[in-house]
N, C-alpha and C positions, 0 to 999 in steps of 0.2 A: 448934544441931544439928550444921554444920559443925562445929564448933571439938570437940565431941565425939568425933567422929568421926576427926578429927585425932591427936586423944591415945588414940583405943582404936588406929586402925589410920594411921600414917601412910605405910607403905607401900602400902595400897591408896589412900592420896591421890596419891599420885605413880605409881604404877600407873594409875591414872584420866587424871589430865593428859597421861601418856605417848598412852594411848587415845584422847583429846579429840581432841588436835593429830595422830594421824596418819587419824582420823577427818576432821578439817579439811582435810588435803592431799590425801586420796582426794577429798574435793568440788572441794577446787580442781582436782583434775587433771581431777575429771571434768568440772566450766561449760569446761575448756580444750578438751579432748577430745571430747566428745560435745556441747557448747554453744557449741563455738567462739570462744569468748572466748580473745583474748589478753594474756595478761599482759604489765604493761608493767614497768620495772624495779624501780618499789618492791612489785609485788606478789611479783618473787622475792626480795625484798630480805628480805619477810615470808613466804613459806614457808622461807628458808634459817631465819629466827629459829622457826618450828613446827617444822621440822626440830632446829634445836640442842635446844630444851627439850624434843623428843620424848626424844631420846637420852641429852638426862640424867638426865630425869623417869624413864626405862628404867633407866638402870642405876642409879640411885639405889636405886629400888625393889628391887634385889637387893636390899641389905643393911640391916640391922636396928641397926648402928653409928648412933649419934646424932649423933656427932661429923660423917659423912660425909652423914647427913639433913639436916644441918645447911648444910653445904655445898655441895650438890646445891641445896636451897632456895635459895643466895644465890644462886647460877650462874641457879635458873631464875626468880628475882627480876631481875636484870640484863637475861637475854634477854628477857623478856617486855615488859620496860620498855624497852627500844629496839626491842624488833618494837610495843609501845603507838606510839613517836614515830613511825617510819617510817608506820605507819598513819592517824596525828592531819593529819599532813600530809598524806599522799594523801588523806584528806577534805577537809583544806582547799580542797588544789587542786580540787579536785571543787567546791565550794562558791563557791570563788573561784577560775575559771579568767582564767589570765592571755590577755591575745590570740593571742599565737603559744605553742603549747606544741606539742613531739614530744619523746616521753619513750624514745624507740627508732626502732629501722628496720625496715624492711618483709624478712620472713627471706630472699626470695627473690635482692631488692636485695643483700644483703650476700651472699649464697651465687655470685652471679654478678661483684660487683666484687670481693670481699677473696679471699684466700688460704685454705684452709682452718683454718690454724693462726689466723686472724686473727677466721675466721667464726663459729667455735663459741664462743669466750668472749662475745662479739657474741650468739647466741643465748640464751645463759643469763642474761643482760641483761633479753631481754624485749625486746617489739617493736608494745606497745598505748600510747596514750595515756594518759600519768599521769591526767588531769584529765575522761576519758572516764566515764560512770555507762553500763556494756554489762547490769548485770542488781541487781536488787532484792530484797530480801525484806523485807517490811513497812515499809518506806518507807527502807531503811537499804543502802546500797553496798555490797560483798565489803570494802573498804577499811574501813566502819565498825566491821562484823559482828565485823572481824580486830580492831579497836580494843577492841571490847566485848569478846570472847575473852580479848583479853594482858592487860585488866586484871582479867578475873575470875582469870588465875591467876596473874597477881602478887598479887593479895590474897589465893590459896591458899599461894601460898607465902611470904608474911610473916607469915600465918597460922600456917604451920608451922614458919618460924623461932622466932616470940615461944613457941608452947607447947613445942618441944624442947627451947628454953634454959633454960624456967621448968621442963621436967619430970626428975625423977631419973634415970628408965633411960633 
């Protein structure tokens, strides 16, 4: 049925993933925001990777060049596969935390001893415990969820590699 759908419409696949992942960062922003949860560095590590594949997966979907669907697909084969690693990990840790772990600093701490020009790249860091589990959904981490996500659409988009190449137009 995917793979269908693939070769009738693959700009509405990459239209779609576009939607997913900025779908995915309005929840992330909002467990930060309204749930209080802080992100610690690999969880920006993995919005900046839903950010990259959003923007690709965006402008891919403008065009109807195969050659450039094709491309767009590697790019969001690559990101999706190092936002998958980034994520594999921060389950690990989660799984298997080490004794001492601080994956960041506390925002206030760094607002009061660093420099401004010092603070803010420090903020966009993150400032929660790698190896902390702060919220759940059906027994699975924001860390998993984001694992389970990168690989469904790295299989959409190798999905979408294999039938552009195999298809004429």
């Amino acid at each position: 049925m995917l793979l269908n759908w693939i070769d009738a419409a693959p700009r509405r696949v990459l239209a779609a993933i576009c939607v997913v992942c900025v779908a995915l960062l309005a929840f992330a922003l909002y467990l930060q925001q309204v749930g209080g949860l802080e992100p610690c560095p690999m969880c920006i590590v993995q919005r900046y990777a839903f950010i990259l594949i959003a923007i690709v997966a965006g402008i891919t979907a403008t065009s109807s060049r195969k050659g450039l669907q094709i491309g767009g697909a590697v790019l969001l084969l690559l990101a999706a596969g190092f936002g998958a690693f980034v994520a594999a990990r921060q389950s690990w840790l989660q799984w298997h935390p080490p004794e001492f772990v601080s994956c960041g600093r506390d925002l206030y701490g760094m607002i009061a001893n660093f420099s401004l020009s010092r603070a803010v790249p420090m903020i966009f860091r993150g400032s929660g415990d790698c190896s902390k589990v702060d919220w759940t959904f059906l027994g699975g981490s924001v860390a998993n969820w984001s694992f389970l996500w990168f690989c469904a659409i790295a299989l959409v988009a190798l999905a979408l590699i294999v039938r552009r190449l195999g298809s004429r137009a």
